[in-house]
N, C-alpha and C positions, 0 to 999 in steps of 0.2 A: 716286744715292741721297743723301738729307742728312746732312749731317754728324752723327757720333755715332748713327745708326741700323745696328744689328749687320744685316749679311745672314748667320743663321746656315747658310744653304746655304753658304756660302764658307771655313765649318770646316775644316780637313783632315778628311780620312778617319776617321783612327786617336782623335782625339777625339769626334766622332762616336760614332762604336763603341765606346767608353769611356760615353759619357751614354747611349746605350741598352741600356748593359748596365746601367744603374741603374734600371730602368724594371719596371713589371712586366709580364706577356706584355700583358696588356689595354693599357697607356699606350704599349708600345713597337709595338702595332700599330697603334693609331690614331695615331703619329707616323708612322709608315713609308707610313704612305698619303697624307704630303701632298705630296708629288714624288717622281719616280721616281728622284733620287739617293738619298734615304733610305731609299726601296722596295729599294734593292740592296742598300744598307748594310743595313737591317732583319734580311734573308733571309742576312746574312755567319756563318758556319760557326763560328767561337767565339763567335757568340752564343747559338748550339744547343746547347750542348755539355752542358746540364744542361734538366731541363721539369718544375715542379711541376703535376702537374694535377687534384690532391686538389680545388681549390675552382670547378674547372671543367667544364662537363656535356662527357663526352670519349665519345665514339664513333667506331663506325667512317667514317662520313662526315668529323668533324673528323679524324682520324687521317690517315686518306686525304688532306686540305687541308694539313696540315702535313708530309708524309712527305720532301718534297720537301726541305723543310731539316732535315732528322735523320739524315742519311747520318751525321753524325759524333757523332751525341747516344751520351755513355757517361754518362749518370746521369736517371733519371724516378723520380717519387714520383705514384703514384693511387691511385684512391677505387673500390674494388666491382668487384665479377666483369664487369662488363659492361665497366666501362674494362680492364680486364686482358683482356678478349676484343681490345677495338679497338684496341691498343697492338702487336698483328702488323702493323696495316696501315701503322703508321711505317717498317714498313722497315727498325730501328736496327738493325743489323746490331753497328756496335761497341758497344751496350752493355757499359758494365761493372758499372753497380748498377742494382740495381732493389728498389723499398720500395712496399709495399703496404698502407693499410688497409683496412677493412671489407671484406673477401675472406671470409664467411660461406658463402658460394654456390658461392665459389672449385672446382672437381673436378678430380679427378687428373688431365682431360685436357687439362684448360686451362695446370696447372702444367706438364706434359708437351710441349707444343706451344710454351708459353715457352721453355722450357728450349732443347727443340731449336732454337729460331729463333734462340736467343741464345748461341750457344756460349762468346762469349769470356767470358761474366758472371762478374762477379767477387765481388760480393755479393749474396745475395737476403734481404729478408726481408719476413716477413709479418706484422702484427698491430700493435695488443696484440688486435685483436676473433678470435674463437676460427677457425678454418680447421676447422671441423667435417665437411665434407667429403672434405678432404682425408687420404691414407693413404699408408703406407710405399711405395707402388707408384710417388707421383708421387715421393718422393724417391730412390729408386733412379734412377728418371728423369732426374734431377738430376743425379744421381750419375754417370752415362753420357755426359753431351748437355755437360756444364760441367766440364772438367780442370782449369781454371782458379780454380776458388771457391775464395776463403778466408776468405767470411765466409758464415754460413748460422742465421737466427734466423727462426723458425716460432712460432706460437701454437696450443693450444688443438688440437693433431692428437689422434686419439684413439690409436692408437697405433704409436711408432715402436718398427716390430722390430730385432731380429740384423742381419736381410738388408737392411736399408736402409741400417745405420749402418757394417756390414761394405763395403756397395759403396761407399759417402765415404769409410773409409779407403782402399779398393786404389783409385777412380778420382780422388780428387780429394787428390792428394798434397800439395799449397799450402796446406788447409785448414787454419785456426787458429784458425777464432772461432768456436762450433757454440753454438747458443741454441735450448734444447726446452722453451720457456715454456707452464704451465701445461697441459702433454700427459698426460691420464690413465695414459700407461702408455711410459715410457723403458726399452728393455735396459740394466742397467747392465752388464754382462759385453762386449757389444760397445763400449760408450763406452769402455771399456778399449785397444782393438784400433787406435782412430787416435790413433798416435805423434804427428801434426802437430800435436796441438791445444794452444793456447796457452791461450785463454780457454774456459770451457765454463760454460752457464748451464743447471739446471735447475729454475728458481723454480716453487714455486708446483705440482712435479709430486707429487701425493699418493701414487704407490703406488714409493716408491725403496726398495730394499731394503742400506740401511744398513750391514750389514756385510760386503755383498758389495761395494759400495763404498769403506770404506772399507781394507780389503784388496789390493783394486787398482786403484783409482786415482792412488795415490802413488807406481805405476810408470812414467805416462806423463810420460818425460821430461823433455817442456816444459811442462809443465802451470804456467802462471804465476799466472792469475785463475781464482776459482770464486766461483759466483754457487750457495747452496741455499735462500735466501731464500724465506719462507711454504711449509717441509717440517715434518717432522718427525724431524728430523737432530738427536740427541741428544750431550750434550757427548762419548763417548766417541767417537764417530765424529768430530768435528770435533778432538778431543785427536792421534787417527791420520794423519788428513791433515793437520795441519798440523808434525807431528814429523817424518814421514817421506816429504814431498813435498820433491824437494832443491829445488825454483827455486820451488814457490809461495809468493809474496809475501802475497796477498789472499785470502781465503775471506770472501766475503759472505753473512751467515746473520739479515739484517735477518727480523723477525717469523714466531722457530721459536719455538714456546713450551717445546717439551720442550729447549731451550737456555737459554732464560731460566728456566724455572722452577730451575736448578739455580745460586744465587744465590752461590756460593763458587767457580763453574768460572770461570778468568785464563787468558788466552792471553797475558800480559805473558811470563812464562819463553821462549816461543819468539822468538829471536832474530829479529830481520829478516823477522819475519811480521805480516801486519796483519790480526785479525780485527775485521769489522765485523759489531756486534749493536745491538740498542737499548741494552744494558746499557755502550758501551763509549764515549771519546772519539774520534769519528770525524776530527773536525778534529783533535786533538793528534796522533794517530796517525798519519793522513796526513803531519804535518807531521815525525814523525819517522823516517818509512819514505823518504821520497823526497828530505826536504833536511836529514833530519838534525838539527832544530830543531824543538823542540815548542813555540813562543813565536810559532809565526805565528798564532796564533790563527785565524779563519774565511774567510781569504784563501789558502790551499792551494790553491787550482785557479785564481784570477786569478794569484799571483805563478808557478805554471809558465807561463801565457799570458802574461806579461809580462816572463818573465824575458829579460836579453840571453845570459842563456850555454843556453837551450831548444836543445841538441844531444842529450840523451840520447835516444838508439832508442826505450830502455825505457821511459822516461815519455811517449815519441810515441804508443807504440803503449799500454802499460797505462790513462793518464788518461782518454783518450776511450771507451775500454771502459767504465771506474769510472763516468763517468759517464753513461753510456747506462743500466746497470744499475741506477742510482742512480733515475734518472731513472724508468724505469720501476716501481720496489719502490715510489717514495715516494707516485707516482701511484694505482698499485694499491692501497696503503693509505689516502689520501685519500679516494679514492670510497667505499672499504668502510668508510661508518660505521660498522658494528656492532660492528667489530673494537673491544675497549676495552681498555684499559690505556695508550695511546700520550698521553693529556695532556701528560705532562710531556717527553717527546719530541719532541712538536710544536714546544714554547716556548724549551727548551733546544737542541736543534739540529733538525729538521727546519723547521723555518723558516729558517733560515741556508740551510739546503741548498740547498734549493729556490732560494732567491735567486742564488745561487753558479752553481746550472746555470742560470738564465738568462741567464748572462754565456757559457755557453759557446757555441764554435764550431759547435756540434754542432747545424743549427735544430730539428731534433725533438726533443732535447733540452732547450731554450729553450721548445717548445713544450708539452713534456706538464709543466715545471719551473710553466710560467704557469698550467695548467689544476690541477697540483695545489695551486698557493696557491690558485684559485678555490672548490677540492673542500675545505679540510683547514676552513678557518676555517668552513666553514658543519656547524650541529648539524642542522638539522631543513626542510627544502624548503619544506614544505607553510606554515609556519609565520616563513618566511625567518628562521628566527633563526642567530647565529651566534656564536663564541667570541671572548671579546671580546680577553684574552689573547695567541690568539693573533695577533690583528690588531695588538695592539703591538710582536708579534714581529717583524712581517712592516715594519712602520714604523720601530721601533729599529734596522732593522740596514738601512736606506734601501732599502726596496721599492717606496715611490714614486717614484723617482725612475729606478727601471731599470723597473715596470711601463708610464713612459711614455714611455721613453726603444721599448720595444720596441713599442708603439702607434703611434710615427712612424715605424716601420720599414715598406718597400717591400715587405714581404712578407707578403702577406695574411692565412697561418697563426700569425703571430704576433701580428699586429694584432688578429686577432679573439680569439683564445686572453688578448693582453692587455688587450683592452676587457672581458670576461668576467670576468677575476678582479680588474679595476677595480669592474666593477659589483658584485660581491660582496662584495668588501671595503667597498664606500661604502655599506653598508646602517649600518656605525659611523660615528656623525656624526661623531668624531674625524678618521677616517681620510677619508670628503666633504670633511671643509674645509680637509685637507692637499693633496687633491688640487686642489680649485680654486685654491687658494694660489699650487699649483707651475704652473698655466695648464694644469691637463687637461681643465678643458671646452671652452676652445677649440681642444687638441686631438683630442678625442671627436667635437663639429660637424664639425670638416675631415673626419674618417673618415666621419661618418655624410652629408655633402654630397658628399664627391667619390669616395669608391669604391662601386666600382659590385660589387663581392662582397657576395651575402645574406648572409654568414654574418658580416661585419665589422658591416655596418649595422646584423644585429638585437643584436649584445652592444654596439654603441656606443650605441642607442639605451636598450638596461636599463642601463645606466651612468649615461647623462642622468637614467635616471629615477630615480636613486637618488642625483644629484648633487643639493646647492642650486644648481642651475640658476638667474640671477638674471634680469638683462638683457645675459647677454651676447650680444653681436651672432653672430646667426645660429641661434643654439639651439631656439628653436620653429620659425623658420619650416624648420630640416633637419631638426625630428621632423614637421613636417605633409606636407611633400615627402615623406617615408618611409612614410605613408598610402595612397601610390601605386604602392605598389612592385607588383611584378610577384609578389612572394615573398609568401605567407600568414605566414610565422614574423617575416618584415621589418614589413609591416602591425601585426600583434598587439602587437609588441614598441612602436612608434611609438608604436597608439592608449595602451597602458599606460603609458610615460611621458608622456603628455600627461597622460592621468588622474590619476599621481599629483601632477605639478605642478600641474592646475588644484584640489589639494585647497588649495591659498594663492591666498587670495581674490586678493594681489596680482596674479597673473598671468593672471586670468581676460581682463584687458582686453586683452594683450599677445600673447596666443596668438589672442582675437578677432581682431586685427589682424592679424596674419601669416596670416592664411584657414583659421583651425582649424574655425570653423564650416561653412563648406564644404566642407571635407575631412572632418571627421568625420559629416557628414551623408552625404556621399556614400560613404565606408566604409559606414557600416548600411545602407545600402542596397544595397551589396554583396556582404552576407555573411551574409544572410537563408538561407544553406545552407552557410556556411562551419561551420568546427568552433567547438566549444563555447570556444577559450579565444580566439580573435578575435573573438566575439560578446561575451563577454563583456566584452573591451578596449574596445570602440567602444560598447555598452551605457554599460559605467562611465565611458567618457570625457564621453559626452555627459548622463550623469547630473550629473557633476560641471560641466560648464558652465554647466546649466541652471538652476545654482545663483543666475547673474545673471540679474534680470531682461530685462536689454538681449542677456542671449545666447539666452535662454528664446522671446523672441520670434523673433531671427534666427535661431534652428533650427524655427521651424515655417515661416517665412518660407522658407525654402531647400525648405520641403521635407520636415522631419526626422521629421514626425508621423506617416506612413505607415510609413517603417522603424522607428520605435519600436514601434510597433501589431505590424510583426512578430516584434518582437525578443521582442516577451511573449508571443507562442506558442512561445517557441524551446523543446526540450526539457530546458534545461539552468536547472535553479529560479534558478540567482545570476543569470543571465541574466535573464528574466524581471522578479526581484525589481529588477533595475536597471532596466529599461526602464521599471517602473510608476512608479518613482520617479521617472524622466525626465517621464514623461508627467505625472505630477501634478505638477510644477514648471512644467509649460507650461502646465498648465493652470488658475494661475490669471490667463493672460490670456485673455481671451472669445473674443478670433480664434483663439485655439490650440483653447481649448475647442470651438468648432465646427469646426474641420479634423479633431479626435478622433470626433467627430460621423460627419462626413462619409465619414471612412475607415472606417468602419465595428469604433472604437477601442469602441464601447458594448458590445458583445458579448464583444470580444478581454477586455475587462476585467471583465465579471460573469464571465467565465471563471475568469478568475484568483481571482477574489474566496470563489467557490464550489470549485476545485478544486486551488489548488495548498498545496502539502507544506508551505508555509515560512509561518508565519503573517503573517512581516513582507509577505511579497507580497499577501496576501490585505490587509492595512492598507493598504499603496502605492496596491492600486485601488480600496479603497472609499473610500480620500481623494479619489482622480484624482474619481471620477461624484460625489462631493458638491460640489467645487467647481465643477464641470461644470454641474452642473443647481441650482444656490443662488438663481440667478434672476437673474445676471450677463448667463448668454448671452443669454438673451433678450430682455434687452434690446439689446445688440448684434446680434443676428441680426434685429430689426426694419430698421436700416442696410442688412444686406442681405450675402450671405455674402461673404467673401473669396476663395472656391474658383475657382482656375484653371479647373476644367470645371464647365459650365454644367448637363453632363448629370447632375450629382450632385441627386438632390434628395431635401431634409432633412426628414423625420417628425419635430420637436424631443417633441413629446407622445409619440408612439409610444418613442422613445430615454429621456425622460424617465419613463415605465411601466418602462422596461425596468430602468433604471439603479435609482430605487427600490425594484422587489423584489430585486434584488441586495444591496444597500446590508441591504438587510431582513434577508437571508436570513442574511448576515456578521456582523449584531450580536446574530440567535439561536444563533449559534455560541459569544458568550461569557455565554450570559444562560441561568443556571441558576433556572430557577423557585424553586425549593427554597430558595435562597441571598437569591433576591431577595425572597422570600416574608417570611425571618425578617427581612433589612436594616430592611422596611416596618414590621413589627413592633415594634424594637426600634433604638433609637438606639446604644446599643452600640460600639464598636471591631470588635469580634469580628466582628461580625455584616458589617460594611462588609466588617471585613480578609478574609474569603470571598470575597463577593462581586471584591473590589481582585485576589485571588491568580488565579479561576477568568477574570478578564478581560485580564489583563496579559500584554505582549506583548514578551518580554524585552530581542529588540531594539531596538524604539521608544525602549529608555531614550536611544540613543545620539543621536537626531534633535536639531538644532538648529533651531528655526522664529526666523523674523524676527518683527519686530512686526504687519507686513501678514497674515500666516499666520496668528499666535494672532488678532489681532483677527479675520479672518473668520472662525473658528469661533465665536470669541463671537456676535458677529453671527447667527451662523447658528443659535443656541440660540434665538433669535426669528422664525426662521422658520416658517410659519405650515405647513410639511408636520415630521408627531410623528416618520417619519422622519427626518429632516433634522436634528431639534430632540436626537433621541436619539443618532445619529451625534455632533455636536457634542460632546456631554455627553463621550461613547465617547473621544472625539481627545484630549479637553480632559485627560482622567482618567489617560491614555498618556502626556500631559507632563508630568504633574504629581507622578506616582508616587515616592514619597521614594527616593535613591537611584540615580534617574537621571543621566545625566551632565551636564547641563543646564536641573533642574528650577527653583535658585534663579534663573536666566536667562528661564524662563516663567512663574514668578511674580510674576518684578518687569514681564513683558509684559502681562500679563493684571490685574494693578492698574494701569498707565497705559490699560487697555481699560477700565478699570470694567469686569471680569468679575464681580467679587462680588454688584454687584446684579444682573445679568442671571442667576446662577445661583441666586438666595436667591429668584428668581418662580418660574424653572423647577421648584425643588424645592417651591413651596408651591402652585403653580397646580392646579387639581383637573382640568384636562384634559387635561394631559401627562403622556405612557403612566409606566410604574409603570417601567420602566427608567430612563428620561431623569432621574426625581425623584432614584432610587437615586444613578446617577453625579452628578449635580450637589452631593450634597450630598457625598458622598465627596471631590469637587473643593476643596470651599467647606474643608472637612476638612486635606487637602493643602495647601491656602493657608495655613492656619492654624499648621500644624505647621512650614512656613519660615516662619511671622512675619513677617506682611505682613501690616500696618493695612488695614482697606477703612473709606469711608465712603459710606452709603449714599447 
């Protein structure tokens, strides 16, 4: 071997098995496969010993493949009734936890046949998504089959009786952690009856009967944590258990209103107890409950993790409870915007918090802590807006620097949960150019090039798309690679950041070059029956390219004019509206124009023109068939077509009939007789501003046209078809409308067009129809009002 070349086959063993235990199941298997000493190493027993497989499609066939090394597995995390069915065929026999989400589907017989298979289980839980099938029958179940549980946290049960909670006290005498999250209907009289319980959560359960509660439950001896968080547990009940509960330290009563409303109730008087409300200093309190010192300010949960004397039992076992619970209340409140009152919570301490649990040990902790900074800082979906506040909260107290610290983490559920609340948060430019600062887009790329999980790729690539993305090396060409993916949610998410980067002109060249046009060409072509929000991705993407000439061309050149053609019958109007505007950017090259032609684009588009909902759509294609048919093509189509098949052959007349009663049909849609009657009548303001209001098209104000654009409509007002000539006038009057975001931009285009004297014949000529005269002079009008000199 030459010198200085590692043979890493010549590792010892035991480091080996060290670097593959760093790995994730995907990278440590495709290492394991490349010689058979690693094949044995791979399949080694403390490497099993734990199995995420939330982001893995898990059945019984893979179950079955893997069974063989999970003799010794005591801890799994999975996704859905169907993986909790295939999780018998491993075999674990020594389980000892097991965590579960999306278990909706979950039935008592499935938790029942768990149970039984898993005697030694030592923790189960289920949620936060609700286990609505499941009933007190399968936890009795539980209760029988597992003597061993001492931890037991369920969602969303409808309800747990007497007889359930009665057989956890008499069979599962260990039992210490009991969580009956958001369950319609809890016995409080049996909660009463198990003496073992240390921590006990009922968040979030609407029908608690309060003073049966708080009567006895300040009997149960070790009662140390209580979790009543989103009830309606009133100060007098929280005043009783926390006087007369001898060992509870914490009572969590995060978002009770009937506790907050009463603005003068202190839990300061009770010695060596900590309640947590929105009303209270969480961090001080912490910090005086457990070391004694109320000056740690918002590092209470790093300095127990850091500390060298971390011996105490109590803070082993109470911290990782606190923060489980934490974890989940803050989440829970994140997602439920409606909830209001929490502003000044968020800014003051539930942004700390949240940052604070994603340092914890705890990964589902770390991971709902990252999703609920994704949820808290966003007001409105539909609208991406978000609070700007608290996005300084989340930066002031170094959020980026732990959101990307847990993005280079091996473990998938974090990566994606922190590329998520990456991309949410970079919606504030502030917080974008912190992150590119600190080098997160080139850690964003690595995630979206090299892992191979859907669920990381598509938040890495809405991240991109909401980074200033520049030229950093790799970045388009790992969103155009993600165009390919096997994953529809992976696809959408790529084509979208593509679109919104190509909205800067800069990078139109850059993304050509990395094979965006070929890639997104071949997306719409696709997903001509994909869902409505991946059509519209790859619509918009390619709208947006086609904004350059040089890309306008190479997307019909590829190909792209046939899937645009279907993208505008797609059912979904924004769809549509984007495709026609695709198509009318192509087409004002002559080759495009006849590929539209040919595909049989003439039809697709008086479609649009006559029947869709969106008026801007109905504009897009009476633009596309005017530049189509101006008298471009045809002269290019005398050369001779450009069409791959020979068998297509072109009617340009019969297409050219078709396209003008369309064109015809779209400009009696904004043409009031009545209006236009008295315009002709009367020179007036009045008389025009009718006619301006009954024809305006509100989102056209938004259009930005180059000088080749306004100039061919000028152009085109000398076109010898009154169609054509009145179109023109139509387009010209769209741009010009005071008000628009762009009008002083097509005023000063259309004075380097000498539009003024082409529109002062139009309006005086006696044989141009009585609309064409109207709009031109209204134009000539608009020019005037931005003050713009013409000379004839």
């Amino acid at each position: 071997m030459p010198q200085g070349v590692v043979d890493w086959r010549s590792l010892p063993d035991d480091i080996l098995i060290q670097l593959l235990s760093c790995l994730s199941y995907r990278d440590r298997a495709s290492l394991s496969a490349s010689c058979k000493k690693w094949r044995v190493l791979g399949n080694s027993p403390c490497l099993w010993t734990s199995l995420d497989l939330r982001s893995h499609k898990f059945d019984a066939n893979v179950a079955s493949s893997l069974a063989s090394r999970c003799v010794h597995l005591q801890k799994l995390r999975f996704h859905g009734a169907e993986a909790a069915e295939a999780l018998l065929h491993l075999r674990a026999k020594n389980l000892r936890e097991l965590s579960g989400n999306g278990c909706w589907k979950m039935t008592d017989i499935n938790l029942a046949v768990i149970a039984a298979r898993h005697e030694l289980l030592q923790s189960l839980q289920l949620g936060p998504d609700f286990c609505h099938e499941v009933t007190s029958e399968a936890i009795k179940a539980i209760a029988h089959c597992c003597p061993s549980l001492n931890k037991l946290r369920l969602s969303g049960i409808r309800d747990v009786n007497a007889d359930s909670i009665n057989a956890l006290a008499t069979y599962c005498p260990k039992l210490t952690d009991i969580g009956f999250i958001d369950c319609l209907c809890v016995d409080e009289l049996a909660l009463g009856n198990v003496q073992s319980v240390r921590f006990l959560s009922v968040a979030g359960t609407p029908s608690m009967k309060w003073s049966v509660v708080s009567h006895l439950w300040h009997k149960l001896p070790n009662l140390i944590g209580l979790d009543v968080s989103r009830t309606d547990i009133g100060p007098s009940a929280v005043s009783r258990l926390l006087s007369l509960s001898p060992n509870l330290k914490i009572l969590i009563a995060l978002n009770c209103p009937m506790l907050e409303e009463e603005t003068s109730f202190s839990a300061s008087k009770y010695k060596n107890k900590l309640l947590i409300s929105l009303s209270t200093d969480i961090f001080k309190g912490l910090g005086s409950l457990f070391f004694d010192n109320t000056n740690r300010g918002k590092n209470v949960f790093l300095d127990w993790r850091t500390s060298k004397s971390n011996n105490d039992k109590g803070l082993d076992e109470i911290i990782p409870w606190l923060e489980w619970m934490l974890s989940h209340i803050l989440l829970h409140s994140a997602v439920s915007r409606q909830q209001g009152g929490l502003d000044n919570f968020w800014v003051e301490q539930g942004a700390s918090l949240l940052l604070s649990l994603m340092q914890s040990s705890q990964e589902d902790v770390q991971e709902r802590a990252a999703r609920g900074l994704a949820n808290f800082v966003a007001i409105d979906d539909e609208n991406a807006s978000i609070d700007c506040e608290r996005v300084e909260a989340v930066m002031r107290d170094g959020g980026i620097h732990l959101l990307l610290g847990l993005a280079k983490s091996y473990r998938e559920g974090l990566q994606s949960e922190a590329a998520n609340a990456i991309a949410n948060l970079s919606l504030n430019a502030n917080f974008a150019k912190a992150v590119a600062e600190e080098g997160g887009i080139e850690i964003l790329v690595m995630l979206a090039r090299k892992c191979k999980y859907e669920g990381v790729q598509e938040q890495a690539a809405r991240a991109l798309a909401n980074l200033s993305v520049g030229q950093e090396a790799g970045a388009f060409e790992a969103l155009v690679q993600l165009t390919h993916s096997l994953h529809e949610g992976v696809r959408k998410e790529a084509a979208y950041a593509l679109w919104n980067l190509l909205c800067d002109d800069r990078n139109h060249e850059a993304i050509a070059a990395a094979g965006g046009v070929q890639a997104l060409v071949a997306l719409a072509r696709s997903c001509s029956n994909a869902s409505p929000g991946l059509q519209e991705s790859a619509a918009g993407a390619l709208l947006a390219l086609s904004f350059s000439e040089a890309n306008s061309i190479a997307i019909g050149r590829e190909g792209g004019v046939a899937p645009l053609i279907a993208l505008a019958r797609s059912e979904a109007e924004y769809v549509r509206e984007s495709a026609a505007g695709a198509l009318w950017n192509l087409s004002f090259n002559p080759g495009n124009a006849l590929r539209i032609v040919e595909e049989g684009g003439v039809a697709a588009l008086g479609d649009l023109c006559s029947s869709s909902v969106s008026k801007m759509t109905r504009f897009n294609a009476a633009l596309t068939l005017s530049c189509m048919f101006d008298g471009r093509m045809d002269e290019f189509s005398l050369v001779g077509t450009l069409s791959e098949s020979a068998s297509k052959s072109v009617c340009l007349d019969g297409a050219r009939r078709m396209a003008m009663e369309h064109i015809e049909a779209f400009i009696r849609m904004f043409s009031n007789q009545q209006t236009f009657a008295a315009a002709a009548a009367s020179s007036a303001p009045a008389a025009q501003a009718h006619v301006t209001e009954s024809a305006r098209i509100q989102e056209a104000g938004h259009l930005e046209c180059n000088g080749a654009e306004v100039g061919r409509f000028v152009t085109m007002l000398q076109n010898p078809s009154s169609i054509l000539k009145t179109f023109a006038a139509f387009a010209l009057l769209q741009f010009t409308i005071p008000g628009g975001q762009h009008v002083i931009h097509h005023a000063s285009l259309m004075q380097k067009a000498g539009a003024a004297r082409v529109l002062r014949s139009v309006a005086a000529a006696t044989t141009t129809p009585l609309e064409a005269k109207i709009f031109a002079r209204i134009v000539l009008r608009n020019l005037e009002y931005h003050n713009i000199e013409y000379t004839v």
